[in-house]
C-alpha positions in Angstrom: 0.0 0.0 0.0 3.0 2.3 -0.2 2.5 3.2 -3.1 -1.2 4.7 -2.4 0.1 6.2 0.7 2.6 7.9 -1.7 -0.5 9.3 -4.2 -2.8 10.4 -1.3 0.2 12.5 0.4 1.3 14.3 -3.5 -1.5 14.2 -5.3 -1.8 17.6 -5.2 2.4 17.9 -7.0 1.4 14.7 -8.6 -1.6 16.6 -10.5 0.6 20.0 -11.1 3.8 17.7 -12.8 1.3 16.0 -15.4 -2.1 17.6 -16.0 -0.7 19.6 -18.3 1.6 17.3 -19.9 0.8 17.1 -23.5 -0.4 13.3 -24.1 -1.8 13.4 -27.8 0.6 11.5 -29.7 -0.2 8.8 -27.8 -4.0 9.7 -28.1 -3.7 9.7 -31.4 -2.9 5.8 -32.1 -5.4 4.5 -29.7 -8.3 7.0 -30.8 -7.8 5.8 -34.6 -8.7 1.9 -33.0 -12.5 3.6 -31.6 -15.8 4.3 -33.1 -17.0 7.5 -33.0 -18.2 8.2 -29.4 -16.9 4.8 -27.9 -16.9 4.2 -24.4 -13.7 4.4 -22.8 -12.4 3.1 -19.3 -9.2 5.0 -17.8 -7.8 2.5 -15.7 -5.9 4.4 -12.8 -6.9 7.8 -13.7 -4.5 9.9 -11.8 -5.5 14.0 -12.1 -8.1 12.9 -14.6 -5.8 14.8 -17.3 -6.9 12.2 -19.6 -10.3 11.4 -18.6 -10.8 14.8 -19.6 -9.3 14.7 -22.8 -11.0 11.9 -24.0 -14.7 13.1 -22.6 -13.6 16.8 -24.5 -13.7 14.7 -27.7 -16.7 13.4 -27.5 -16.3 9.9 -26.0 -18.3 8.1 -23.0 -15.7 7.9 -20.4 -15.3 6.3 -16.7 -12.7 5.9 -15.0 -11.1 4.9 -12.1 -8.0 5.1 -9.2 -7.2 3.6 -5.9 -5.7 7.1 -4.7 -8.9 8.9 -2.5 -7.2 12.0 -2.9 -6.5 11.5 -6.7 -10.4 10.6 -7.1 -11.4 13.4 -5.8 -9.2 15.8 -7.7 -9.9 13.9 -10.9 -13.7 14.3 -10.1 -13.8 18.0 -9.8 -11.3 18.4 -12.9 -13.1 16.2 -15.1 -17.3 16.6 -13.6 -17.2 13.0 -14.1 -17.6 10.3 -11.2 -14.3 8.6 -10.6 -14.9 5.7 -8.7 -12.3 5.0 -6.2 -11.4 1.2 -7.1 -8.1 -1.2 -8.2 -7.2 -2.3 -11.1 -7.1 -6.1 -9.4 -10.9 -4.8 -8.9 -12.6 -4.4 -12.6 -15.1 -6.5 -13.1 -17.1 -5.2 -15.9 -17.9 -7.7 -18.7 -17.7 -6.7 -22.2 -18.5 -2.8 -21.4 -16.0 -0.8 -23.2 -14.9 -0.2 -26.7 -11.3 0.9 -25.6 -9.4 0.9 -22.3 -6.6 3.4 -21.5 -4.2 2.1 -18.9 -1.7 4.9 -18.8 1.2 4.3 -16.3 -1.4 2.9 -14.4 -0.3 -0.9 -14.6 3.1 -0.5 -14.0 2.4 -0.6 -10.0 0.8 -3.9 -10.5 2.6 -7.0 -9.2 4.7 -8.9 -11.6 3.3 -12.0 -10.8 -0.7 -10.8 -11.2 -0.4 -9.0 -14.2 -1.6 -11.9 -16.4 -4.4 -11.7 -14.0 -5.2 -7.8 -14.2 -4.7 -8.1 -18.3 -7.2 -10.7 -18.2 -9.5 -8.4 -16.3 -9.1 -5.7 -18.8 -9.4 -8.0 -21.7 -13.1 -9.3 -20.5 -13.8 -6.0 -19.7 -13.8 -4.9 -23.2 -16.1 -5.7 -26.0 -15.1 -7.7 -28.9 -12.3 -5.8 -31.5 -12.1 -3.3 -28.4 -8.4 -2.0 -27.9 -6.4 -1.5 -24.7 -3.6 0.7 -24.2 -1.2 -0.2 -21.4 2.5 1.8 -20.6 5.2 0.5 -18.6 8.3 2.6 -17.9 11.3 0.3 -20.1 13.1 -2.3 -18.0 12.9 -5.1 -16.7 13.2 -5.0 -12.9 10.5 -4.7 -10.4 11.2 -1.8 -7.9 10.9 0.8 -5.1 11.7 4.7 -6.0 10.9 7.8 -3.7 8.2 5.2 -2.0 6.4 4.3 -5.1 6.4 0.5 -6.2 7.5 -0.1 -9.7 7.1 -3.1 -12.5 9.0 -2.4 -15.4 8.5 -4.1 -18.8 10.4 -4.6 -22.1 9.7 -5.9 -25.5 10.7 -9.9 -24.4 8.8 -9.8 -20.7 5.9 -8.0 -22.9 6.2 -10.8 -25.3 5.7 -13.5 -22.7 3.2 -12.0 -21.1 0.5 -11.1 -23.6 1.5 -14.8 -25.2 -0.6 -16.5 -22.6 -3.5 -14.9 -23.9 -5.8 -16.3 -27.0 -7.7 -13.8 -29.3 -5.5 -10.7 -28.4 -3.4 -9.1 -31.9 -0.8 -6.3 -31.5 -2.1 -3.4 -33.1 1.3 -1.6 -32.3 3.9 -1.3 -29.5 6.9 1.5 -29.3 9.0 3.4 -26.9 8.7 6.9 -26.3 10.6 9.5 -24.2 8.9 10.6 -21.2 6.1 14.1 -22.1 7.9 15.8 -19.3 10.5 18.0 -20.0 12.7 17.8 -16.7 12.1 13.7 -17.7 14.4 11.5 -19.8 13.1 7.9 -19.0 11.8 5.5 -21.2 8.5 3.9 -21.9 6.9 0.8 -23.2 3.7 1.5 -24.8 1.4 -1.5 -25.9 -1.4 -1.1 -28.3 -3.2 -4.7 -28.6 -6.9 -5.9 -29.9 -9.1 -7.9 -28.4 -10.2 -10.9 -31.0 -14.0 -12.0 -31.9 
C-alpha cells in the first residue's frame, strides 16, 4: 500500500507535474482503433488529465484510481464520477470499446499482471483495444516510495502470449512528455479478438 500512501500525500504535485503534460501523440494511435463516441475506461486515472481529454472529444468515459485524494481531484477536474477502485478490482464484462491504462499498470505486481490483463481483456467488447504503458526495463522496484514493474519488448512478449484472441495493433517506446524527464516507456497497443 505504499504506493497509495505515496499518491494520497502528492496528489496535489502529482496533479501539477502531469495535468498539463501534452499526451496526444499517444491519443492519437489509440483513438484511430475507436468508433465514433466509444466508451472508454481510464484505468488508474491519476489528475483525470486524460479522462478529460477523452470526454472533450466526444467519447463516453469512466474511470477509475485507488488514490482517495487522486479521485477526488480527478472528479472536480473532469465533472465526471471517478470511482475509487483497483485495477485487481474491474469487473465489468464486455462494457467498453477501448481501455486506457496509462502508467497505471506499471504498480501492479509482476506476478498478477496476467491476472489484471485478463480483467481488462473481459472488460472490453469484442475488437475493443487497450492501451497499457510501462516505464522500459525489466526490474520490479521501489523509488521515492512508489512501487514499480518495469517491462520490455521480451517480458511484454511472454506476457501477452498467454492470452488467446489478443493481436498487436502496435507497441513503441517513447521519451517521457515531461521535459525535466528523460526515461523510457513501453507502450502496448493490442486488440481484443471476436
Amino acid at each position: 500500500m505504499k504506493t497509495i500512501d505515496y499518491y494520497n500525500k502528492h496528489a496535489e504535485e502529482f496533479t501539477a507535474s502531469t495535468f498539463e503534460v501534452d499526451m496526444e501523440s499517444l491519443y492519437q494511435p489509440f483513438l484511430a482503433e475507436l468508433p465514433e463516441g466509444a466508451r472508454i475506461l481510464d484505468v488508474g486515472c491519476g489528475s483525470g488529465r486524460d479522462t478529460l481529454a477523452f470526454k472533450k472529444k466526444g467519447y463516453q468515459v469512466d474511470a477509475i484510481d485507488y488514490s482517495e485524494e487522486l479521485v477526488k481531484k480527478a472528479s472536480r477536474i473532469t465533472g465526471i464520477p471517478i470511482k475509487l477502485k483497483s485495477f485487481y478490482e474491474v469487473d465489468d464484462y464486455e462494457a467498453y470499446d477501448g481501455i486506457w491504462a496509462c502508467a497505471s499498470l506499471l504498480h501492479c505486481e509482476r506476478t498478477r499482471l496476467k491476472e489484471v490483463i485478463g480483467k481488462l481483456l473481459r472488460a472490453l467488447k469484442p475488437e475493443g483495444v487497450i492501451y497499457m504503458s510501462f516505464k522500459y526495463g525489466d526490474s520490479d522496484r521501489e523509488k521515492y516510495g512508489r512501487e514499480f514493474t518495469d517491462l520490455n519488448e521480451q517480458q511484454a512478449q511472454e506476457l501477452l502470449a498467454q492470452f488467446d484472441q489478443v493481436s498487436w495493433v502496435q507497441q513503441w517506446i517513447t521519451i517521457d512528455k515531461r521535459p525535466e524527464r528523460k526515461e523510457q516507456w513501453l507502450n502496448i497497443i493490442l486488440k481484443k479478438g471476436t
